[in-house]
N, C-alpha and C positions, 0 to 999 in steps of 0.2 A: 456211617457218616461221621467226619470229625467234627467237633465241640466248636462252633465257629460264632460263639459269643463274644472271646475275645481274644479270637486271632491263635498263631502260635509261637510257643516261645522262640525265641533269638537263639535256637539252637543248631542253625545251619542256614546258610547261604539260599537265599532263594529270588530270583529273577523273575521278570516277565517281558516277554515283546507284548503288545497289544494291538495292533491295527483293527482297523474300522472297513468290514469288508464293502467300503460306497465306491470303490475304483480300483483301477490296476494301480499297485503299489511303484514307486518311483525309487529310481537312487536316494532319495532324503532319507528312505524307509528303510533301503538296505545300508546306509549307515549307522544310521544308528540301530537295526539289528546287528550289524556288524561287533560296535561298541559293546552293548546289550550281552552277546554270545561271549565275545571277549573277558567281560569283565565275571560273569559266573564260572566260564569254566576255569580262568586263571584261578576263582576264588575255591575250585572244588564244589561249587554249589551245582541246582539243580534251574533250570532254563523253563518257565513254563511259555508257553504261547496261549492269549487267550483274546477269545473274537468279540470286541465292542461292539454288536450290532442292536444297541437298544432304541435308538433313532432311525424308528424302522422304515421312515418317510423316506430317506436317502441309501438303502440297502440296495445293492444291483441284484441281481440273479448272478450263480457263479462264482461271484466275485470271491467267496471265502475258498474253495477248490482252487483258483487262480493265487490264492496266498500261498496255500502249501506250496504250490506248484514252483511260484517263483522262489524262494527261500529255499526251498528244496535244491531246484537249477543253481542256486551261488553258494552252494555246500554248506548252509545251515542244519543244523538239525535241534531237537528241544528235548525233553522230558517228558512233561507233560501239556496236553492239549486235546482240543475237538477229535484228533485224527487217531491218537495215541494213548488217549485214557489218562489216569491217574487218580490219587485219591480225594483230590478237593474240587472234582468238578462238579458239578457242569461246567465247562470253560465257554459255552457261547453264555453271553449275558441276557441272549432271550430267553434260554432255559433259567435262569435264576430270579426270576420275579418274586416269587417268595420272600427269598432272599430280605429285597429293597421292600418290600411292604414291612417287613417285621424292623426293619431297621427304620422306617420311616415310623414304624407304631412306636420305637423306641425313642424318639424326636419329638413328638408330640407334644411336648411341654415347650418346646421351640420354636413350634413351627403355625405359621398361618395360612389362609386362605388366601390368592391374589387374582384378582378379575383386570388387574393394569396391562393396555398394550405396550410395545416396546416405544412406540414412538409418545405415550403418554407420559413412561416412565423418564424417555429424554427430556420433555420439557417438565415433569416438574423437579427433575434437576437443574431445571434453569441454562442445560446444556444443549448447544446444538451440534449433534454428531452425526454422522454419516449411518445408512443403515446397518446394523453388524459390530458397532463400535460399542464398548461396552462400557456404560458411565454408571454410576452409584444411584441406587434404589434410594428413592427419596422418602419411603416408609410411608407411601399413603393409605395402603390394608395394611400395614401395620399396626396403624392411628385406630380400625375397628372400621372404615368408613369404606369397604369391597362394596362393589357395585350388587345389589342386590337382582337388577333387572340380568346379569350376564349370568349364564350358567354353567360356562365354562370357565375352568377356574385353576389356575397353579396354588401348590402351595411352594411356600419361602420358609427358609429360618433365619430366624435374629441372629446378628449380628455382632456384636458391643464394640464398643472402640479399645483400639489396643495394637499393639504391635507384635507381630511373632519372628524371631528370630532361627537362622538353622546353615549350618553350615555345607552348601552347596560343594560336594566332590569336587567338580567343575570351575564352577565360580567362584566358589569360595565364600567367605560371611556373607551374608544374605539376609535382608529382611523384607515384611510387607504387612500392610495394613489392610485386612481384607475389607475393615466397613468403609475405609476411603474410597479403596481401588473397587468395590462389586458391592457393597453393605450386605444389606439381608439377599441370597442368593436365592436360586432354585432348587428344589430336590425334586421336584414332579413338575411336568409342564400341563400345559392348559389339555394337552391330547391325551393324556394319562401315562406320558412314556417316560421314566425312572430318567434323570436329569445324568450329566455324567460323570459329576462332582459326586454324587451319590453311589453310584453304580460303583464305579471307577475305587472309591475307598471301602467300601463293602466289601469288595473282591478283593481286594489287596489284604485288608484285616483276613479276611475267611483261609485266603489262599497262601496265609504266612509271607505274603512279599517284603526281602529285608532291604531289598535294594530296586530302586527305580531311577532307571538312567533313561531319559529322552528329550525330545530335542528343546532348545527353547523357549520355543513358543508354545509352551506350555506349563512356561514356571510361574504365568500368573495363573494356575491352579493349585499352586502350591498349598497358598497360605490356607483357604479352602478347605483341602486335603489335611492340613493337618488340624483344622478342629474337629473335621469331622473323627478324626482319626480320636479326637480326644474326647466328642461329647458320646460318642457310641464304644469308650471304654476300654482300647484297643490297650494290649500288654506291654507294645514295643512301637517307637517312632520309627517309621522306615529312613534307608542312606538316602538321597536325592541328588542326581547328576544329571543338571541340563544343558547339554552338547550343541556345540553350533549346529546350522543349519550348509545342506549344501544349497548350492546359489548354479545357476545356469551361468553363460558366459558373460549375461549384461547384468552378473552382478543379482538377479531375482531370485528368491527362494524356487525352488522349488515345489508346487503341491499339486495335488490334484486338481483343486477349482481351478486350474490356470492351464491345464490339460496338459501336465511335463507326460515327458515320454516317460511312459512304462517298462518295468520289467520284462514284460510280456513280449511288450514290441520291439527290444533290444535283443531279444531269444530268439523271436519269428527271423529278425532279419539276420540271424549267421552269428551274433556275436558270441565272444570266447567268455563264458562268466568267469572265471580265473581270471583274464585282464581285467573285467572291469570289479572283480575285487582288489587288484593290484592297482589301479587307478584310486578306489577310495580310499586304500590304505596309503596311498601316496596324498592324498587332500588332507588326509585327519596327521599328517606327520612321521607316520610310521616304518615306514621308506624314505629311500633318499630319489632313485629312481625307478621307473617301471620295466625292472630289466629283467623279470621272467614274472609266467603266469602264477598263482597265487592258491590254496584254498587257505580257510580261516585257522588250521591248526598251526600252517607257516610263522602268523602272525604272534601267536602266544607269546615268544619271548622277545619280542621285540614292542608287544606291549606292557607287560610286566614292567621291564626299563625305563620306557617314556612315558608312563601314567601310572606310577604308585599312587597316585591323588585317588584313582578307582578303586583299590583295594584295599581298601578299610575295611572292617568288621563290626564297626560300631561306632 
């Protein structure tokens, strides 16, 4: 097994796609694997695929066979993963539990006990948010004062105030305040399942990831990610590129919880996966028109041209 205390050196290109096997994966998913595939092999690097299923309340049956399946039908393919082996796995995150316990014993000078519900945490932010909205930890187990009578219990890590700065691929300069925007976070939840700010950079130090591009609604994990990246020692700051989202025709993302058509169900019914790669690479800019069918290696030089901003090194 590799040495995965502190990552591996910045001595080659290495990617991940990562879905979450809770549903059939959507267009949103195959573009930014699209992106994701694009910008490793342009770089010579290696593509891992690796399956987030540490939130195991919302896991379907199936559903990670259904990833391969569709990724496979829109002529992806990866290096390493679940299905294809490699040397830094386990690639499902339920096989790696070890893993986040050693990394969470390594925390332990940061980290506290919390018995707060979420809707306790919103009022004593003084905040009134919808359920789901994420407003700043008001540090009341932080203060020492964890409910003694509850027994079920998250632990959080401190936070400090401060700004972190990074230069988004994509977006470009980029900052965030994580004790404004989330303060002291989760690393374990009340059920005992590894959080996925946790998970999610564990895997990335272990698995030498130098480059993470997805979509973004997930660049407030960012700032997050990178202390964790900093207080567990890691050798090398990963590249970070967060990609629009695609939107249905009124303008709505695309996700799951909103039940967009699937991969799956765009296969069952007859369609050609070349067009509808030639469709996304006409939304992301890479075409002008959709005037023949597509696979991903087409695209190479026509991405290289219109997104050097992905092809840094460092």
């Amino acid at each position: 097994m590799k040495d995965e205390s502190k990552g591996l050196p910045r001595t080659s290109v290495r990617g991940r796609f990562a879905p979450s096997p809770t549903g059939p994966l959507h267009l949103g998913h195959a573009q930014t694997m699209l992106l994701c595939w694009l910008q490793v092999r342009a770089l010579g690097g290696a593509l891992v695929l690796r399956i987030e299923d540490v939130d195991r309340g919302r896991i379907r049956p199936g559903a990670e066979e259904q990833i391969f399946r569709d990724l496979a039908w829109l002529g992806f393919d990866w290096d390493e993963g679940p299905d294809v082996g490699g040397d830094f796995g386990p690639y499902r995150q339920s096989e790696r539990a070890d893993r986040y316990a050693a990394a969470l014993e390594a925390l332990s000078d940061r980290t506290f006990e919390c018995t707060c519900t979420r809707k306790e945490v919103r009022l004593a932010a003084g905040l009134v948010a919808e359920a789901g909205t994420e407003v700043p930890y008001s540090g009341t187990c932080r203060l020492g004062v964890a409910d003694p009578d509850r027994p079920e219990r998250a632990v959080r890590v401190r936070v400090d105030p401060g700004q972190l700065h990074w230069d988004d691929l994509w977006q470009g300069p980029s900052a965030e305040s994580p004790a404004a925007l989330c303060g002291d976070f989760i690393l374990r939840t009340k059920q005992g399942d590894t959080a996925y700010q946790l998970a999610c950079s564990v895997d990335d130090i272990a698995m030498g990831i130098t480059h993470i591009l997805r979509g973004q609604d997930l660049a407030s994990s960012n700032g997050r990610q990178m202390l964790l990246h900093r207080w567990l020692d890691a050798s090398y700051s990963p590249l970070f590129a967060h990609t629009p989202l695609r939107v249905d025709d009124d303008g709505v993302r695309l996700a799951k919880s909103r039940g967009s058509v699937g991969i799956c169900d765009l296969r069952d019914a007859g369609e050609d996966p070349k067009v509808l790669l030639a469709e996304l690479a006409l939304g992301l800019g890479l075409i002008d028109t959709v005037g023949e069918a597509l696979v991903p290696s087409d695209l190479l030089s026509a991405f290289v041209d219109q997104m050097p901003q992905l092809l840094r090194r460092s």
